[in-house]
N, C-alpha and C positions, 0 to 999 in steps of 0.2 A: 430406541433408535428412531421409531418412527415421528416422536415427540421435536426433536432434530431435524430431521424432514422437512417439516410442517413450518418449524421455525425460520429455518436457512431459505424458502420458498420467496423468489423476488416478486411484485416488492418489498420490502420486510416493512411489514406495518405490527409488530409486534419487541418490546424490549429485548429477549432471549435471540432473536433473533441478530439484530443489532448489534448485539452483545459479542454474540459469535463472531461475527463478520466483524467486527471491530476489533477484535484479539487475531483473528486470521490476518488482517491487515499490518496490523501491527507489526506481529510476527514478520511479517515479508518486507516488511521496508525496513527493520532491524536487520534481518539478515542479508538485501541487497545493499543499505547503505555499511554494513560492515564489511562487505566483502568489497567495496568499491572503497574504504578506509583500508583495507590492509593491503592492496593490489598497488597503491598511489604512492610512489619512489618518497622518498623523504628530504630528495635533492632537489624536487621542481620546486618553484616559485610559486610565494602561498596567492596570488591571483590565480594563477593556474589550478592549487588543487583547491579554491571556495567552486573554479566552474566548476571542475569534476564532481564535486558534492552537489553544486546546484543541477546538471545531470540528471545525477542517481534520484533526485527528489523531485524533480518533472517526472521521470518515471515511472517513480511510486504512485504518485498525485496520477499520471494517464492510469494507469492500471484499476485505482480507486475510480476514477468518472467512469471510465467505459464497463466497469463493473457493476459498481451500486450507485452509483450518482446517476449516470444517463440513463436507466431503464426504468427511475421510478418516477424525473422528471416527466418523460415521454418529450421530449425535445423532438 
């Protein structure tokens, strides 16, 4: 475990690390943009549901920068 630790430590300057954090991400914008796919009526007008998906993927996309984008830039 501690090997994990070590890896997941920001900035990530190592592959496993990366790795990790790249399946954890993943994971979470599959699982927000599915639950924002099955919530979305099947009667609204498809302009309507590309915004709701575009949304759910700013959202993804904020949660990636303020996580691992912004703290290795040092912005």
């Amino acid at each position: 475990m501690s090997i994990l630790g070590e890896a997941m430590k920001i900035p990530v300057d190592n592959f496993l690390g990366m790795l990790l954090y790249a399946v954890i991400f993943i994971i979470a914008a599959v699982v927000i943009l599915g639950l924002i796919l099955w919530i979305i009526p099947f009667k609204l007008p498809y302009a309507l549901k590309s915004l709701i998906m575009f949304i759910g993927v700013a959202i993804v996309l904020f949660i990636w920068w303020n996580t691992i984008a912004s703290p290795v830039l040092h912005l």
